[in-house]
N, C-alpha and C positions, 0 to 999 in steps of 0.2 A: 594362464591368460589366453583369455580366446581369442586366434589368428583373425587380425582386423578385417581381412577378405573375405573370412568363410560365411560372412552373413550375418542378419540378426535373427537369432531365434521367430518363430511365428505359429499362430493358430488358426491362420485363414482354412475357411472351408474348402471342400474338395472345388465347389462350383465357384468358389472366389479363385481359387488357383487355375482352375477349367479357361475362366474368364481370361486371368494375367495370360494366360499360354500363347492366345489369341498374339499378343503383338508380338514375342521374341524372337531375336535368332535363333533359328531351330538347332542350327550344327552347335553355336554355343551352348544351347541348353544342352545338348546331349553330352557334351563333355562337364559339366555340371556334373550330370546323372551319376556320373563317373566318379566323380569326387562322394557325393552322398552315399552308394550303394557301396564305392568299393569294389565293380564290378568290371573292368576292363572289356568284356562280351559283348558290353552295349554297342559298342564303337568297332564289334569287328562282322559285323553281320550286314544284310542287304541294306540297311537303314546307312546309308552315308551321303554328303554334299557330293555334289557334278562337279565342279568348276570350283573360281576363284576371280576374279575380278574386282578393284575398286571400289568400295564402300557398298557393293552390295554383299549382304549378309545372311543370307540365305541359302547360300551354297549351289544354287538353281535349283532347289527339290524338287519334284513335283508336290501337289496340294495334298494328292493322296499320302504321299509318304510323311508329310509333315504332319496330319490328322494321324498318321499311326504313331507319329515320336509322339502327337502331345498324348493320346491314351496311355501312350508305355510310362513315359513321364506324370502323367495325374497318379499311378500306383506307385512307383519310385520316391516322386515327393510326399507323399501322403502318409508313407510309410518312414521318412525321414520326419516329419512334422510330428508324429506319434511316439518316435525314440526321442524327442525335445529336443531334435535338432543338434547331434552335437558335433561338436569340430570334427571336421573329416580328417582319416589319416591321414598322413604324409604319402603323395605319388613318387615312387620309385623316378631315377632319371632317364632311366631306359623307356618305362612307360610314357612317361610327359613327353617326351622327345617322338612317341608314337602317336599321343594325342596331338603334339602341335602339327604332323605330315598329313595325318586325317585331314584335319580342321582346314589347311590349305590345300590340300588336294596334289601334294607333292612333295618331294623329298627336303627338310631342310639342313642344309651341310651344316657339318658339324661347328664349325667355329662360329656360325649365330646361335646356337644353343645359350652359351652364356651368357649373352648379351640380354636372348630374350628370355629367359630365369631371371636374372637381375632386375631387368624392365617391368616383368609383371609381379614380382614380389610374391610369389607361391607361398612362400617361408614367414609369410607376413613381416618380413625385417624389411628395411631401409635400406640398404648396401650403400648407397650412397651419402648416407649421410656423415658431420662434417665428426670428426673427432681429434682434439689434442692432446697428444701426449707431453707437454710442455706442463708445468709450473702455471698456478692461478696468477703469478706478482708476476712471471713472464710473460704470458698472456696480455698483461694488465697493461703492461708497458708498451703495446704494439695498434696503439688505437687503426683503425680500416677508415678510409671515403669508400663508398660509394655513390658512384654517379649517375642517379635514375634509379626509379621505381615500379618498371612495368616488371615486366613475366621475369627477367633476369634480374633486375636488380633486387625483386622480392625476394627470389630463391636466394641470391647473393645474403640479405641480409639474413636466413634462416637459418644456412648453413654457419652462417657467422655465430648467432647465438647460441646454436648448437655446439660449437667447438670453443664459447667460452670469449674470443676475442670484441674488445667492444670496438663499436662501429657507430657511424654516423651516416645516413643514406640523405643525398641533396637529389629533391626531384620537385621539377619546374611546376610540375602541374598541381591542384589541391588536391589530389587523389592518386590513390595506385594502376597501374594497369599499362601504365605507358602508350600507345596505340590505340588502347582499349579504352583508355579515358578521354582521349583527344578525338579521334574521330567517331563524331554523333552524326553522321550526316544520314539522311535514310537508307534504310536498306542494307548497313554496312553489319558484315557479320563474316565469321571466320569461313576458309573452306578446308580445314582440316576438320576431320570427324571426332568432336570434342568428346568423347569418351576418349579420344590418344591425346588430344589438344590440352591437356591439364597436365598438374604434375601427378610423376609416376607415384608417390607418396600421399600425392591429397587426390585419390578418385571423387567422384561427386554423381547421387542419383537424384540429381535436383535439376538437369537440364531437361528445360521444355524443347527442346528443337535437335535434331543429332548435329546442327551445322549454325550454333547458337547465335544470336544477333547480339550489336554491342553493350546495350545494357546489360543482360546477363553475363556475360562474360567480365566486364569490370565487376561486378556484383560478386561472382568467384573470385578475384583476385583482392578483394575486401575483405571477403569471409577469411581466405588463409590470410590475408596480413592479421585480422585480426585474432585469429587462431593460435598465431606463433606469436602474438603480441607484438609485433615488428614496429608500427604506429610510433611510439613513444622516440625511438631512434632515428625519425625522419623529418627535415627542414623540410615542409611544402614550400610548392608557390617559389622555390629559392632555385634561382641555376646558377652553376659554376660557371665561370668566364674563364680561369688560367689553373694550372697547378704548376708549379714548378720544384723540381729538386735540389735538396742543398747535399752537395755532398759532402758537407764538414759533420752534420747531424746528422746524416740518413734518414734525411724525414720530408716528406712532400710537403708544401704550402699552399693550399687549396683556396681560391679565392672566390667567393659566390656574393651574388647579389640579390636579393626580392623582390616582389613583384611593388613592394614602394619604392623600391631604389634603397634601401639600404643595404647597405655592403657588409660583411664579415669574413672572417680567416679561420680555416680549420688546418691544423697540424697531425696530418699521419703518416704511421710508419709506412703503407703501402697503400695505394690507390685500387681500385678496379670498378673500370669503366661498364657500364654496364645502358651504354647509350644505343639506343636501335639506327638501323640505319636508313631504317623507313620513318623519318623523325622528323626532318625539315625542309616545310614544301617548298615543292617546283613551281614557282610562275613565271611563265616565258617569257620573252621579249619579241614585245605585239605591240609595234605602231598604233599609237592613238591609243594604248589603256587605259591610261590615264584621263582621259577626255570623255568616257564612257560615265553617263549622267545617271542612269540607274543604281542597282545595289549589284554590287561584286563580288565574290569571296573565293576563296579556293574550299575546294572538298575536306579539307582536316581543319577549317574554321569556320565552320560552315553555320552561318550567322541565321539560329531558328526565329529572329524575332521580326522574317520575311516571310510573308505570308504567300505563297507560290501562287495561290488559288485563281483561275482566273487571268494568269499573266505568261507573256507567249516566254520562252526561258532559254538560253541558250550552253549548251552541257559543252567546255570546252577539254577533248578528252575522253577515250572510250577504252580504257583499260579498266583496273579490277575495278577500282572504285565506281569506271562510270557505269560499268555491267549491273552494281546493282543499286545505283540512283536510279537510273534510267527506269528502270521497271515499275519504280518505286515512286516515280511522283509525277506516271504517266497519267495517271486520270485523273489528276486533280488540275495540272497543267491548261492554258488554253491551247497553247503549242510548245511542243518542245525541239529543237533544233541540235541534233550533237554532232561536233567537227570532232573528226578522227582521223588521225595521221595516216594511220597502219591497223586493218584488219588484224582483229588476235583469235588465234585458234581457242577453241574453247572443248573441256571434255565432260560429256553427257554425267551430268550425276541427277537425277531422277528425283533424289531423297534431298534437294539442296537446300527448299523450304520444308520439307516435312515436321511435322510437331514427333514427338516421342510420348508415345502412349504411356500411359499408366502400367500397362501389363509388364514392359520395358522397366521402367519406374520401380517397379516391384520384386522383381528379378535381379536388380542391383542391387536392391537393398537385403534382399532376402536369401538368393542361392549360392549355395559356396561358390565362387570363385568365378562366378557370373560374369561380373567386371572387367578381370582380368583378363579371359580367355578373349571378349567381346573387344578388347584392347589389340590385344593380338593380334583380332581378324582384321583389324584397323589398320597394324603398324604394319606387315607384314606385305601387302600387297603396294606396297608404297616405300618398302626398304630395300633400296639397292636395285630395284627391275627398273624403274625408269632411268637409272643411270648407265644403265644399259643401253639402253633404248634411246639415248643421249649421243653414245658412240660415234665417231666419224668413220665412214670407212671411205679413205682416201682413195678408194679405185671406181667410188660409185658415180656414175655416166652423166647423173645431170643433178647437181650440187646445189643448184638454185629451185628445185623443186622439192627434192630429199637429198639425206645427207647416208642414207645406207637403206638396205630394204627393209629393216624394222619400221624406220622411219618414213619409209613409203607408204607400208602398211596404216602404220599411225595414222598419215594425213587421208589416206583413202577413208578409214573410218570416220575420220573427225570432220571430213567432208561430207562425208555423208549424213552424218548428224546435222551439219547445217543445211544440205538442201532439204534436208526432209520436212525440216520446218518452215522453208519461206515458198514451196508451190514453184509455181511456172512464174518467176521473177528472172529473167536472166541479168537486170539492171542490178537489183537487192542482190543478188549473187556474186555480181563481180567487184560489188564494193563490201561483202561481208568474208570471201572466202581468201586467205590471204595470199598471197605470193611468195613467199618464204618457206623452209622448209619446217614441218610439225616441230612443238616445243622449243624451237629456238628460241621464243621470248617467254614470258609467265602466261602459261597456260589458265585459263579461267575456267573457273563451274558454269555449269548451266543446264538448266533444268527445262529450257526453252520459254524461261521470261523476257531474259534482252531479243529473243529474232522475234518474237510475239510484239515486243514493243516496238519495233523498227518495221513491222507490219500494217500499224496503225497510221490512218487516215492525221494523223494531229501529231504525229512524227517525221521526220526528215533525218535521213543518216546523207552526213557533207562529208564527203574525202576529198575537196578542191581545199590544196590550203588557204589559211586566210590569210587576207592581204595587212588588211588593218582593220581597228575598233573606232565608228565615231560614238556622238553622243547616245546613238540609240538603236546602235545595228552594228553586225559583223561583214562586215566587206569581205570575200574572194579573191581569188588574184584575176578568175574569170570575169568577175565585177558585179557579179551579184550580190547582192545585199541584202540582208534578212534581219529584218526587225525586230528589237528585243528589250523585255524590260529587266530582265534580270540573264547573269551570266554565272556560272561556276565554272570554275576551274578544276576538273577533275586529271591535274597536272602532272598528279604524283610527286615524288619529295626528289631530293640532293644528295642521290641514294650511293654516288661515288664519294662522294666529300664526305667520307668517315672522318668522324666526331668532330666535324666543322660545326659550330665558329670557335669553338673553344680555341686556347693556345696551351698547349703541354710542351713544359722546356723538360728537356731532360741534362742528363750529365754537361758539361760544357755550354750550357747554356744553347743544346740543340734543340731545334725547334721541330715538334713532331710533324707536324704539316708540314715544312717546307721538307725535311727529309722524304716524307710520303710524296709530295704531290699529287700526279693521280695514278699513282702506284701502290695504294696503302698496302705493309706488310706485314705481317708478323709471324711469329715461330708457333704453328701450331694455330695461327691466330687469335692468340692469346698476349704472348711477351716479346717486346720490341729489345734490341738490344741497344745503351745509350740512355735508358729505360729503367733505373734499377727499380723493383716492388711495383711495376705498372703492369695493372693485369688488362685484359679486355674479355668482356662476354658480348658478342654477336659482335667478333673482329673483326678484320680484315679475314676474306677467304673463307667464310662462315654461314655466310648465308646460301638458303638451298632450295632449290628450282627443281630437283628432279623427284621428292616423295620427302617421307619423314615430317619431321615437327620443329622447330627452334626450339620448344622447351624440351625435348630429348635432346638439343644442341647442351643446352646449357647447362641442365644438368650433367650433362661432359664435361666444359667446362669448371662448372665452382667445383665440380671433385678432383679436376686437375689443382684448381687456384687453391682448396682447401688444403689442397699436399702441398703446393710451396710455400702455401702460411707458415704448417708445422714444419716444412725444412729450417722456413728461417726462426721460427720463433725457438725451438727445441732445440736446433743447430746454435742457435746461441749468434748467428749471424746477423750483419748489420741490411745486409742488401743481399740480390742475387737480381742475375739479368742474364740470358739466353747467351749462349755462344752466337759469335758473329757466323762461322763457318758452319756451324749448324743452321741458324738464320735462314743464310744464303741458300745450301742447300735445301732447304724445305721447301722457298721461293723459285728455285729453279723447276722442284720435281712438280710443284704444284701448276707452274705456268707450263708445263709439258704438258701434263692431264690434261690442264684447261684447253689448252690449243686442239687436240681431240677427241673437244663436245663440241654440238650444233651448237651452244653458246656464244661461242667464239669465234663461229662461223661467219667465214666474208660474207657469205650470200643473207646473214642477217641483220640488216640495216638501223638506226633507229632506235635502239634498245635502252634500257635503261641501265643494264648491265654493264655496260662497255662506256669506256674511257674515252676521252678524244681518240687514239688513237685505235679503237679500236681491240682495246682489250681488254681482257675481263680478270679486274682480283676482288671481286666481291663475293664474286660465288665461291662454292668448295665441289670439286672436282672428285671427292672422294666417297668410297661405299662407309657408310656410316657405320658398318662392322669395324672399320680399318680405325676411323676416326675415334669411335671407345675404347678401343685397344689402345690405339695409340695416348689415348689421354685419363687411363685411369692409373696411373700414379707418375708423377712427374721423375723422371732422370736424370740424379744429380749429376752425371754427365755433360750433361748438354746445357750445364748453368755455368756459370762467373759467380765465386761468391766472394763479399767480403765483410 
């Protein structure tokens, strides 16, 4: 059976491939070359990448050397297309691990080796997928909730079918994709580099854009439900309201509702939540909102059957979402007016609307292992260095500007990215360039659409807060007033109130939320103790600010969650729930870390990360190396079972 990577056979002409060459990463294709020929030479000669940076994919060639790969390459593949293409051998591990320090342009230490073998599936296998060694009538007996149906609760129910166990998935919306379904507002599109953005197991050479907008992206996440068949197993339109645990049964009691208001009950042996925590919006408390006569909405319900055209608009809100409204419905606007709390650092990516050529297109689909390696250069510059670069160094001199010299460095760059683009403004400069130290909060793309539109004559950037909302204008506390017939709220969501509003009682009739407060914990961020069979994907301590992807999160998670299914289902057990002292422990080490990243940092005000008090368990502290380690098979150690 042909390795699902290594391509599809093809008879394209020399001048149709001449053509494709035109768009791709050159250092990717040369490692291709590699796989086809069998030649290891190709990769040790003058032909190599400069550098490494951030979603560019080029390696810095020069033009010259890249016209020499594509000649070398038009005979390599040409020569591959005439033997009919066939599966290339297996790369030795010593060479891949050569091929992967080329292609970065530096050393990569050993214990990410197997992380990233696994990740890009060289071997064409799964690794990760779900398997039970349990009994089909044990299995049978252990029906699954899941809660939610975007990027995690899909996988959730994948792995599930895969290992046999049946499942029920409740998700509020009439569609999959979670985020990706819900917010349609313009311009809204991922800024991860969606060849890594997908799952490791379903690549896709179908995106038009490398930094896909939302329709396509719900669109992929359609195609694999419908792939795996998942559909049939999922209440739309239905959200839970409570579960709760009986401990005489071992069985949860899931209660959800529709969107007619009709109620029903589902009984299973384990839950696992799988609720984002970018899920339910923020709308502030603003004097006179309610008085405001126009049309109103927030950014994640963002009401298309308003016709902007023509009408002066006021964007309340200049974080991710409004970076890319703003750009996005600047010229259709008569005016548009955006109130912004706090300046957000943003970091140059060039390619943020670019389209993906056909040549691209082709390449995926056609050369061995194209895909994968091109995944790589993705994951790789974005795994573990900006956690670094996170670091506090507690002796650095001025705290409220940078947080260490990396981080000086960072802002000196990122500043300079922004004057470059707004001219001899010193006005536009002292309200775009922030005061805080680089990366403290969620750094934004930008490709210089949002300073472009903050340039324009029929724009106004406001950093005086506002006062209040009357019937047809935003008030200042300076007391100006600025006319408006429509407002958005680009507020962002209730992004500490993990998995609010729901209520989850657990053992003793504990109540998850009042236990959490705005502390949510859990082990691993995954299992609460008090908790038995409650899983969580995109937990407490989970979510991640400094590189990587959520759905590289998650598939961490369900291949954790899949191993404690078979503990308990195989084990013949009724429940299991985390040690308390484990628990703790993972809580304590984890708020150490946090405490020394700029996250956490006093000098960053505002955030959305932080708690009333000022501290942060949302994010995760940790190199993502540590975190697959730590979470590819569960420790019956560190459970309670009964």
């Amino acid at each position: 059976m042909r390795n699902p990577h290594a391509g599809q056979p093809f008879t394209d002409s020399d001048e149709e491939i001449a053509e494709a060459l035109l768009d791709v990463s050159i250092p990717t294709l040369m490692l291709s070359l590699v796989h086809m020929s069998s030649d290891p030479n190709l990769i040790r000669g003058a032909l190599k990448p400069a550098g490494l940076f951030l979603n560019e994919v080029q390696g810095y060639m020069s033009e010259d050397d890249k016209a020499a790969v594509r000649i070398l390459a038009l005979d390599v593949i040409g020569d591959y297309r005439d033997r009919g293409c066939p599966d290339p051998e297996p790369v030795n591990g010593e060479l891949l691990k050569e091929m992967m320090e080329w292609l970065v342009c530096e050393p990569v230490p050993d214990e990410y080796v197997p992380m990233l073998l696994e990740e890009m599936e060289l071997d064409g296998r799964d690794s990760r997928a779900a398997h039970s060694s349990a009994s089909a009538a044990a299995r049978d007996d252990f029906p699954v909730v899941v809660i939610g149906c975007g990027e995690s609760g899909l996988l959730a129910g994948i792995r599930l079918k895969e290992a046999g166990i049946p499942f029920t998935i409740v998700e509020k919306n009439a569609g999959p994709g979670g985020t990706w379904y819900r917010n349609t507002y313009p311009g809204a599109r991922v800024d991860v580099g969606n060849h890594f953005y997908c799952y490791s197991f379903e690549p896709t050479d179908q995106w038009t854009h490398f930094f896909a907008e939302q329709p396509e992206l719900q669109a992929y996440f359609q195609r694999v439900m419908d792939k795996h068949d998942v559909g049939p197993h999922v209440r739309w339109e239905t959200e839970v309201t409570e579960a709760n645990w009986d401990d005489a049964t071992a069985t949860w009691t899931v209660r959800a509702r529709a969107v007619d208001g009709a109620e029903s009950t589902l009984h299973a042996r384990a839950v696992i939540s799988a609720v984002g925590q970018l899920d339910r919006p923020f709308l502030p408390t603003i004097t006179g909102r309610e008085s405001f006569t126009g049309k109103a909405f927030h950014s994640a319900e963002w009401d298309h059957s308003v016709d902007l055209r023509g009408r002066r608009v006021a964007m309340i809100g200049g974080g991710a979402s409004g970076f890319q409204i703003a750009p996005t419905i600047a010229d259709e606007v008569e005016h548009l007016t955006v109130f912004q709390r706090t300046a957000q650092w943003m970091f140059p990516n060039p390619n943020y609307h670019e389209p993906v050529g056909p040549g691209v297109q082709w390449a995926l689909r056609h050369l061995p292992f194209y895909g994968r390696w091109y995944r790589f250069l993705l994951f790789w510059p974005g795994c573990d260095k900006g956690l670094a670069a996170a670091r506090v160094d507690p002796d650095y001199p001025d705290p409220q500007r940078a947080v260490s010299e990396v981080n000086e460095i960072t802002r000196m760059m990122f500043t300079e990215w922004i004057t470059s683009q707004i001219g001899d403004d010193p006005d536009l400069a002292a309200k775009v360039i922030p005061d805080y130290p680089a990366t403290g909060k969620r750094t934004l793309q930008d490709n210089g659409s949002w300073l472009k539109t903050l340039t324009r004559d029929d724009v106004d950037l406001v950093r005086t807060p506002i006062d209040h909302v009357d019937a047809d204008g935003v008030v200042t506390v300076d007391g100006t007033r600025h006319p408006v017939d429509v407002i958005v709220y680009a507020t962002g969501f209730r992004a500490t109130e993990v998995l609010w509003p729901m209520t989850i009682t657990g053992r003793d009739g504990d109540d998850l939320r009042d236990r959490w407060g705005e502390r949510p914990a859990a082990y691993l961020g995954i299992t609460v103790p008090g908790f038995p069979n409650f899983f969580c994907m995109y937990g407490p301590g989970t979510n991640l600010a400094s590189g990587g992807s959520l759905i590289f999160h998650s598939e961490c998670q369900m291949r954790y969650i899949s191993g404690c299914l078979d503990h308990l289902i195989d084990g013949g057990h009724r429940w299991m729930e985390p040690r308390q002292d484990k628990t703790d422990d993972w809580v304590r080490r984890s708020q150490e870390e946090m405490r020394t990243m700029v996250w956490a940092h006093p000098s960053v005000e505002h955030s959305f990360y932080k708690n009333s008090h000022g501290e942060v368990y949302t994010l995760s502290p940790w190199r993502l190396v540590d975190y697959w380690a730590w979470t590819r098979v569960p420790e019956p150690d560190d459970f309670v079972f009964g």
